[in-house]
N, C-alpha and C positions, 0 to 999 in steps of 0.2 A: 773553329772558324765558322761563322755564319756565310750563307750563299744567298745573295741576292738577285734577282732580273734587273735591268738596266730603270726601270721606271720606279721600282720598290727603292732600288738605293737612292735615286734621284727624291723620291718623296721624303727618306730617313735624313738625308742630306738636307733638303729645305725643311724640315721641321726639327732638326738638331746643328744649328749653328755654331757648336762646338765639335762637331765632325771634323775632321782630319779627310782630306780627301788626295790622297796621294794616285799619279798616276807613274806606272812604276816601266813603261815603255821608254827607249832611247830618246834622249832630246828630242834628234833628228825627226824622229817617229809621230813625236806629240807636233810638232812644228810643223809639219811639210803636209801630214793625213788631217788634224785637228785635235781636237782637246775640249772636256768640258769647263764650265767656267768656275773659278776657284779650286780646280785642282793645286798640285804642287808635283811639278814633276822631279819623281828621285828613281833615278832607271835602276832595274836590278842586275843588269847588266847594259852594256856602253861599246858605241863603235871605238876603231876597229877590230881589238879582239873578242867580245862577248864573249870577256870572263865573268864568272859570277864571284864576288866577296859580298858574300851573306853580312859577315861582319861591320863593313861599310854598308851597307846597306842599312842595314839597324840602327847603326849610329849615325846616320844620318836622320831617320824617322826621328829616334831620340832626341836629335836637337830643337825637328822643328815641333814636337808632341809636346803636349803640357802635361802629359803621365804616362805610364804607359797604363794605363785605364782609360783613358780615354778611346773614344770611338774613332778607329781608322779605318776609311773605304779604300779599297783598291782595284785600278783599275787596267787594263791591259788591253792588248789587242784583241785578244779571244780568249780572255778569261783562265788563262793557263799559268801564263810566268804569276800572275795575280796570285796565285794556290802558290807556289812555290818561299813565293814574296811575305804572303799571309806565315806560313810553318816557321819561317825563320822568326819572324818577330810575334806568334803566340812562343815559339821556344827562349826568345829574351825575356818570356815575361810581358808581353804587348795583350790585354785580355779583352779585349772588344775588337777582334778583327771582321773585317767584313769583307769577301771576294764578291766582284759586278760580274756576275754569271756572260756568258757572253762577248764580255767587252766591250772593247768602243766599236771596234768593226765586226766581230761575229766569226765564225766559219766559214770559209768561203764557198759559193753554191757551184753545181757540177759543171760551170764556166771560170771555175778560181777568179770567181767574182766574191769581194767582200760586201759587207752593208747591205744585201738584198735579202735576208732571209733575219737576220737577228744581229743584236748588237744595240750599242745606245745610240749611232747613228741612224741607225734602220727603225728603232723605236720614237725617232723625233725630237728625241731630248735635245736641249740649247745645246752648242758647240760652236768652237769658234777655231779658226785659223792663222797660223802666223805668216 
């Protein structure tokens, strides 16, 4: 799995339109905080129990991928479930993974403030809200 900054992946994204850009936080999450544009949200895990099935998860990628060679970016809140999300589907056989270092909000700063220090919101990139 390759690691990206929020701007590196935003550029590999606009210069490879055949990118797969999955973001892989709760509906609710991508909905209510924002989301960037042409993601595809497929959560790695789901309210209310945030259970993880790896399995569904991959088969879901599977359906909306055109191979699994093809390039998929992923994206999270902080860059964490993103690695988790990545391992499962390099372990299907997914060989062009890419985790958005970061995430969309970042870590949060010593106010458990997110977006102020890092993340693809904090770096300016387009985003949008539902």
């Amino acid at each position: 799995m390759k690691h990206m900054l929020p701007q590196e992946a935003w550029t590999l994204i606009q210069n490879n339109p055949g990118a797969l850009f999955i973001d892989v936080r709760m509906a609710v999450e991508s909905q209510c905080v924002g989301y960037p544009p042409g993601v595809v949200n497929i959560a790695w895990y789901e309210f209310p129990d945030y259970k993880v099935d790896a399995a569904q998860f991959v088969g879901a990628v599977a359906q909306v991928a055109n191979s699994r060679d093809q390039t998929v970016v992923l994206i999270c809140r902080s860059g964490l479930r993103s690695v988790d999300a990545g391992m499962a589907l390099e372990k299907a056989g997914f060989t062009q993974v890419i985790n958005v270092l970061d995430g969309f909000e970042g870590e949060p700063d010593d106010n458990g403030h997110r977006s102020t220090e890092c993340g693809w919101r904090f770096d300016g990139l387009p985003w949008t809200q539902s």
